[in-house]
N, C-alpha and C positions, 0 to 999 in steps of 0.2 A: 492678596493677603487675606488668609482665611482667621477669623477671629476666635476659632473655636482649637488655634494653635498656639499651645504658647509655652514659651520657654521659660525654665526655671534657674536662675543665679543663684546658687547657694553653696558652701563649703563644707557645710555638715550633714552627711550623705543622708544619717536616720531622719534627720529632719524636711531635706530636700526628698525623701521616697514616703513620709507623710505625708506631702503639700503633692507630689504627684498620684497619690493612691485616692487624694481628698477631690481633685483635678478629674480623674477617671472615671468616677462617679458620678461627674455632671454630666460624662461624654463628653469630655474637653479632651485633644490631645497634646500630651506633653511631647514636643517635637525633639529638646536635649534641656539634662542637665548641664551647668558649667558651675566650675566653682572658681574662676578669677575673673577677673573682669575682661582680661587680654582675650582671651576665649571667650567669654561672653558676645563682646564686641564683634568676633567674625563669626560666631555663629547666628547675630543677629543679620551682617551682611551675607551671609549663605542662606538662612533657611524662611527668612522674611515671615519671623512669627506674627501673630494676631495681638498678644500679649509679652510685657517680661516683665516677670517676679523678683524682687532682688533685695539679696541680703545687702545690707549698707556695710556689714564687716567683714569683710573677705581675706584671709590671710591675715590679719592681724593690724589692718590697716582699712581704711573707709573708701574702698576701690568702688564699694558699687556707687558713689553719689557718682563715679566718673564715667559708668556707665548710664545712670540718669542724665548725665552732659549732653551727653551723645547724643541720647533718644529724643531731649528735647531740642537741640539742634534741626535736628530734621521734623519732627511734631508729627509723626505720621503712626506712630505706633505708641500706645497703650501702655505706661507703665505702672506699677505697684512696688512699693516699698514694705517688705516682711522684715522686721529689727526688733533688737530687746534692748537699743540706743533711744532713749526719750529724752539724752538730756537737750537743752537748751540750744548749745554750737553745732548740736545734730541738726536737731528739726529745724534749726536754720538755714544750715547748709541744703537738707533736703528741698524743706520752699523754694530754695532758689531754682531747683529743676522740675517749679509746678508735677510734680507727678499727681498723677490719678487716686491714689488711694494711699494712705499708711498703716499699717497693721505690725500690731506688737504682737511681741514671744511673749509668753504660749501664747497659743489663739486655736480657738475654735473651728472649728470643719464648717461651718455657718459665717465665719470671719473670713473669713476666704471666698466661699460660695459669694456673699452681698455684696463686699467687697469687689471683687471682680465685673460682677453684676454694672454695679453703680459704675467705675473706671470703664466699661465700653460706653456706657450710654453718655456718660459725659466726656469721652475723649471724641462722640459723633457726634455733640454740639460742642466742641471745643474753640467754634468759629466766633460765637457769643462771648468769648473771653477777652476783651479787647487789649489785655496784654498780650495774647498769643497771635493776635491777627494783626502781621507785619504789614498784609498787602495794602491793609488803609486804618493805620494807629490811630487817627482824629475821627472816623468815620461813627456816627451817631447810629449809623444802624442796629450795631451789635447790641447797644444798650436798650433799646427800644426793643429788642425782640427778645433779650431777658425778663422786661417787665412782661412781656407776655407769656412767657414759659412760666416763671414765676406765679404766673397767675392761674395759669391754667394747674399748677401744682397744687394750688390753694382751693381750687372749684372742681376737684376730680369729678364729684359727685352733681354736678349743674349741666345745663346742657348750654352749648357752646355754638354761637354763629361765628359766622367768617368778618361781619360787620361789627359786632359785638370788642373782637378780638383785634381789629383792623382800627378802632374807635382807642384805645390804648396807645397807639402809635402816630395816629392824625396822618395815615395814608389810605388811598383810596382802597378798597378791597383787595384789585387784581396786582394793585403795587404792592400790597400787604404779602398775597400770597405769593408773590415771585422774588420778595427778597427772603420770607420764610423758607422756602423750597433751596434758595442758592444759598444759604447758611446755614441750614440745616441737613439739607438732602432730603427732605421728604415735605409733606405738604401738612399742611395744621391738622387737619382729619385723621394722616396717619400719625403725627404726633402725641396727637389724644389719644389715639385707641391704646400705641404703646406704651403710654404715662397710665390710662386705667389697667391695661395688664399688668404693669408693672407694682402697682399697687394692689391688685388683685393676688397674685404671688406670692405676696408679702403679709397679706391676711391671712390667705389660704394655711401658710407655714406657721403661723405663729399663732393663731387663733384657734378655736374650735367655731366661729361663725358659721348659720351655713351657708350653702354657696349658694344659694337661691339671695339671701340677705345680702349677701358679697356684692352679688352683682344690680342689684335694686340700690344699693348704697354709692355705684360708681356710678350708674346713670344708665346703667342698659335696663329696658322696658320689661324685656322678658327673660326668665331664665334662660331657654333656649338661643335669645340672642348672647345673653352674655354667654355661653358654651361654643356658640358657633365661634364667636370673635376670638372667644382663649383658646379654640382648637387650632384656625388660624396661624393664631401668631407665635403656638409651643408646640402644635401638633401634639399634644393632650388635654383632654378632656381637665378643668378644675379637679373633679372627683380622685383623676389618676395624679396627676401629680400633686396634692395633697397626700392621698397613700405613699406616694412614691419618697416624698423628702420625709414623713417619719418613721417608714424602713430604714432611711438612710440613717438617724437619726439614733435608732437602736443597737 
């Protein structure tokens, strides 16, 4: 399942060839449009998107929360909620299919983009949710290794040991780092790096900071480290894709 695929549920075509023209910009490919849910549903069993966008009103009836069913059924794929539905029996009904992100009509090219952004990284620690992890519901780990995500959200800009970090939880280091790695998929180090990119990103766009300060603010020593790391992990340079997102932006 490539993440950089993903399908769009929607019924109203001008709006569905926005949200794909807004998609193509990232370099994300929109694999199919669908506008019912019926068709949703086997195109998600044929083309095994990365992502699905869905309108919660489909035909004149709330088909897509029954496509949210689905997907959280199985909990393996990513989904996003696009609706101009905010009342009350909505957004409850959608809670119940934990989706990744909700986004209201109209919305922004930048609502979409973060959006998105945020529903991968948290559908790749979705293990930490100890509603979503059947394999062991009473299991104390999940929550322990929240308070360390959690934390390291708080201390982007600190510099971070594995003992430090393992001291949060009252297990030994290498216990630390192997229930980290099996509930996260990745090891605390690359965890950090991609929580300071990801914050890096997010200044770069929205700030005029410069990127020498960016990166002195997240914890890398040097400019040049903070470049090698953000080439890394976007294969572009800070510089370019700052340029890049306020072309898009124009």
């Amino acid at each position: 399942m490539d993440r950089e695929r993903i399908l769009i549920v929607e019924d109203e075509l001008i709006i569905a060839a926005d949200i794909e023209r807004i998609l193509k910009k990232q370099d994300w490919e929109v694999v199919s449009i669908s506008s019912c849910a019926k068709e949703a549903l086997n195109q998600i069993d044929c083309l095994a998107p990365g992502m699905v966008l869905i309108d919660i009103h489909l035909n004149g009836q709330n088909e897509g929360i029954d496509v949210g069913r689905h997907l959280l059924e199985r909990d393996t794929i990513p989904f996003v909620y696009i609706t101009s539905l905010v009342d009350k029996v909505t957004l409850e009904e959608a809670k119940q299919t934990r989706p990744m992100g909700y986004i209201v009509k109209p919305f922004k090219p930048d609502d979409i983009v973060t959006t998105i952004e945020i529903a991968f990284s948290n559908h790749q620690h979705r293990q930490l949710d100890p509603g979503r992890n059947n394999s062991q519901p009473t299991s104390e780990i999940p929550y322990k290794l929240r308070k360390v995500t959690d934390y390291i959200h708080s201390h982007l800009g600190d510099k971070f040991s594995i003992d430090n970090l393992a001291g949060l939880t009252d297990w030994k280091p290498h216990h630390f780092i192997r229930n980290f790695k099996r509930y996260l998929g990745i090891t605390p180090y690359q965890y950090i790096l991609q929580c300071k990119i990801q914050k890096a990103k997010a200044l770069l766009a929205e700030t005029d900071l410069l990127v020498s300060n960016i990166g002195y603010d997240l914890g890398f020593q040097s400019h040049s480290s903070f470049t090698t790391t953000f080439y890394k992990l976007t294969n572009e340079t800070p510089e370019v894709f700052r340029l890049r997102r306020k072309r898009e932006r124009l």
